[in-house]
LUMTORKOL-986649 format. One line per 2 residues: number of its first residue (from 1); their letters; for each residue z, y, x of C-alpha. Coordinates in pm, 1 decimal, decimal comma, always signed. Each point is the difference from the previous one (the first is absolute). Example, Ala and Ser with C-alpha at 12.3 -4.5 7.8 and 13.67 -1.06 7.14 Angstrom:
1 = AS = +780,0:-450,0:+1230,0 ~ -66,0:+344,0:+137,0
//
This chain:
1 = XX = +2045,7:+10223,6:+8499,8 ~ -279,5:-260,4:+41,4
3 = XX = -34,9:-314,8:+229,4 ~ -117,2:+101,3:+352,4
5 = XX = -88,9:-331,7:+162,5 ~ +21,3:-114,6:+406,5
7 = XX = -288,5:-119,3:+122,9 ~ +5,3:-190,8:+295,3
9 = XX = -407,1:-24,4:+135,8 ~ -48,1:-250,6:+270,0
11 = XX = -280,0:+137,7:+182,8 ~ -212,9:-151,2:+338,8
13 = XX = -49,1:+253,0:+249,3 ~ -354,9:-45,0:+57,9
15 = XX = -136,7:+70,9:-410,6 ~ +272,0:+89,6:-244,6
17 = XX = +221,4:+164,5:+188,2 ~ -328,6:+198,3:+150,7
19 = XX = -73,2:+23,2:-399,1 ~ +310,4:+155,0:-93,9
21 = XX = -24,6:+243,2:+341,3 ~ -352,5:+114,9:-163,3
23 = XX = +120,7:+11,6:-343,8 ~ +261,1:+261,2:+163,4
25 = XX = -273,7:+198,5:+253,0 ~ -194,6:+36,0:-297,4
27 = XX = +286,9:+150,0:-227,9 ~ -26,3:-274,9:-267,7
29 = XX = +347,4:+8,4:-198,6 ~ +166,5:-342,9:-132,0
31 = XX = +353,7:-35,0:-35,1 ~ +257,8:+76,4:+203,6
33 = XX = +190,6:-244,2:-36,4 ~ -227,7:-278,2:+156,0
35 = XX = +152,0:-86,5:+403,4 ~ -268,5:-118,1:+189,8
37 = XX = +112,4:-240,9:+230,9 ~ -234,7:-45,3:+308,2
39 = XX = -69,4:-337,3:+118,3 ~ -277,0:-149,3:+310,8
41 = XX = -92,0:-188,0:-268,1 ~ +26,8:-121,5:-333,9
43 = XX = +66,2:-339,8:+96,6 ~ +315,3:+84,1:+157,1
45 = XX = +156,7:+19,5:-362,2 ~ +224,0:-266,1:-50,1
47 = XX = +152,3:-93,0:-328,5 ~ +335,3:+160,1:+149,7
49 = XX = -95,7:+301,5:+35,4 ~ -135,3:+45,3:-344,7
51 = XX = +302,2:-151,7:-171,8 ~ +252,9:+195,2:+251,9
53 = XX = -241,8:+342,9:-127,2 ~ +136,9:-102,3:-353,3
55 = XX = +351,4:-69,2:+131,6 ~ +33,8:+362,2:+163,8
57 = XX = -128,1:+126,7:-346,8 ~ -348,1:+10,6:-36,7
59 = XX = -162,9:-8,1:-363,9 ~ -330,0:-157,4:+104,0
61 = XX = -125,8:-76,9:+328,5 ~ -461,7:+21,5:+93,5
63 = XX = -102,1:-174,7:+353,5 ~ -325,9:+197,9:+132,3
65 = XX = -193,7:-210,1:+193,5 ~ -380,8:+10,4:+146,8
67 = XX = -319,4:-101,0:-201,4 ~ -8,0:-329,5:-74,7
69 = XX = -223,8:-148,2:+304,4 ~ +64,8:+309,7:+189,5
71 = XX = +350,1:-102,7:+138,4 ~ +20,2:+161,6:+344,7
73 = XX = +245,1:-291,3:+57,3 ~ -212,7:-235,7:-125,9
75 = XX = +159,5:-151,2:-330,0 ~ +319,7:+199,6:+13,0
77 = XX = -96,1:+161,3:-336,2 ~ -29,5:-380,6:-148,9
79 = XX = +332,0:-108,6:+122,3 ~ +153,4:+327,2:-169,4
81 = XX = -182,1:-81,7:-334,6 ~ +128,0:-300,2:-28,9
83 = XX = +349,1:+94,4:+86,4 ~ -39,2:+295,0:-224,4
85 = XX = -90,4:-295,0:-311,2 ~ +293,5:-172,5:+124,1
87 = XX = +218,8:+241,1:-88,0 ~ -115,0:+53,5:-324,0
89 = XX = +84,5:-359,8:-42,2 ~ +340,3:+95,6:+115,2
91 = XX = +49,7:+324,7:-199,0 ~ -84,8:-213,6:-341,1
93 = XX = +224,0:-267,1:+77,0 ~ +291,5:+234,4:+37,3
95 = XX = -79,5:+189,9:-310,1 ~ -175,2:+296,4:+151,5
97 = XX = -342,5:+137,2:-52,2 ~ -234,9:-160,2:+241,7
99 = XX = -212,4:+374,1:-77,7 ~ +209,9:+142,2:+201,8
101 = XX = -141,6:-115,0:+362,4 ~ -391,2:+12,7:+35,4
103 = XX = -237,4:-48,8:+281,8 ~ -291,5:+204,6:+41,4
105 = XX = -319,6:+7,2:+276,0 ~ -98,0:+337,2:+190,6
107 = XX = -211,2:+160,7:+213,2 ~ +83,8:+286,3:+217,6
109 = XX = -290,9:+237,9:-192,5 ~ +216,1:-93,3:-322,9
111 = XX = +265,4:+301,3:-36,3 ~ -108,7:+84,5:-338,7
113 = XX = +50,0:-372,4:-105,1 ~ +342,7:+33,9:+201,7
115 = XX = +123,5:+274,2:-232,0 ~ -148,2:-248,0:-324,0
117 = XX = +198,8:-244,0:+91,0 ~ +344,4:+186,3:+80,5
119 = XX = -39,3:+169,4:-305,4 ~ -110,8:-333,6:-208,9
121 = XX = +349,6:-201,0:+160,4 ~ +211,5:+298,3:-108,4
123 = XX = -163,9:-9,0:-355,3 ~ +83,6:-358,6:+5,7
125 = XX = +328,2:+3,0:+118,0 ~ +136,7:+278,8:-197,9
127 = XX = -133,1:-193,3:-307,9 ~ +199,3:-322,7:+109,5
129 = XX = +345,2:+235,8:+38,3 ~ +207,3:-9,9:+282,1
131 = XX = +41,4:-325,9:+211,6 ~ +297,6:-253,4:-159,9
133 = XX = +97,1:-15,6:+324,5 ~ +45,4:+339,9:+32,6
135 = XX = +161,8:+27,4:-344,0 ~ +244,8:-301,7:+106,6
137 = XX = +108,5:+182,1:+345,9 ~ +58,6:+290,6:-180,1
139 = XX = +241,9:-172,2:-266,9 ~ +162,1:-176,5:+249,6
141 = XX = +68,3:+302,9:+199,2 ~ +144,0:+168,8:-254,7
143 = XX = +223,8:-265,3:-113,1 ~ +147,2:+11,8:+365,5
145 = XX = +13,7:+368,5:-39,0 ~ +209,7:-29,6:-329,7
147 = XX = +213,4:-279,9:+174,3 ~ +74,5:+220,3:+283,3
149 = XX = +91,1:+326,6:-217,8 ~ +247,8:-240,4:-238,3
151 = XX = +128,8:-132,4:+325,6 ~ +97,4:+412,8:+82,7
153 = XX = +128,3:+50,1:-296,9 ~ +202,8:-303,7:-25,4
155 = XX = +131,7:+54,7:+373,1 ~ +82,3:+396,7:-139,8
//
């Protein structure tokens, strides 16, 4: 069976997520397995939430904002690139692949680009593997599953 990344996208309400909405009214396929987050604004991701996306087992993580200039919120897009670079900074120090989180500009007219780039992130992704963090929770929950069943028996 092959790698099926999670996507986490990031998207403002006013362009990407209106993107994505198109990219769905016109009957555009990318992969299902991208969870579109909706957001007032790009600039409302914090470095938090994109680390806590990995945490709950995301493989890669795309914030969606506005055009560049075109903010409806003025320069929330801005603030969300440059949290967006900071966690690549982040991702590399800890070992991870700073490919794995990306920022990209939108328009609301852009549902065919929408579908590009969900499709492009999964590409990515599923080249990169599954997240170590992932990989780690997983080990570690089946070590306590193995402790717990040797436990049983022991108590048997």
């Amino acid at each position: 069976m092959s790698f099926e990344p999670e996507i986490i996208a990031l998207c403002c309400h006013y362009c990407a997520f209106a993107a994505a909405d198109l990219a769905g009214s016109m009957r555009l396929s990318y992969p299902p397995n991208v969870k579109i987050v909706k957001l007032p604004c790009s600039g409302r991701t914090d470095v938090i939430h994109i680390l806590k996306a990995f945490e709950a087992g995301a493989d890669g993580v795309f914030v969606a904002g506005c055009l560049e200039g075109q903010c409806h919120f003025l320069e929330g897009n801005a603030r969300a690139l440059k949290r967006t670079e900071y966690v690549k900074k982040l991702l590399e120090q800890v070992g991870m692949e700073p490919e794995r989180v990306e920022m990209y500009n939108l328009s609301a007219a852009m549902g065919q680009r929408f579908a590009e780039i969900a499709t492009e992130m999964t590409e990515r992704v599923r080249r990169l593997g599954p997240s170590p963090i992932k990989a780690g929770k997983q080990r570690k929950d089946e070590q306590k599953n193995d402790l717990e069943e040797k436990k049983e028996v022991e108590a048997a």
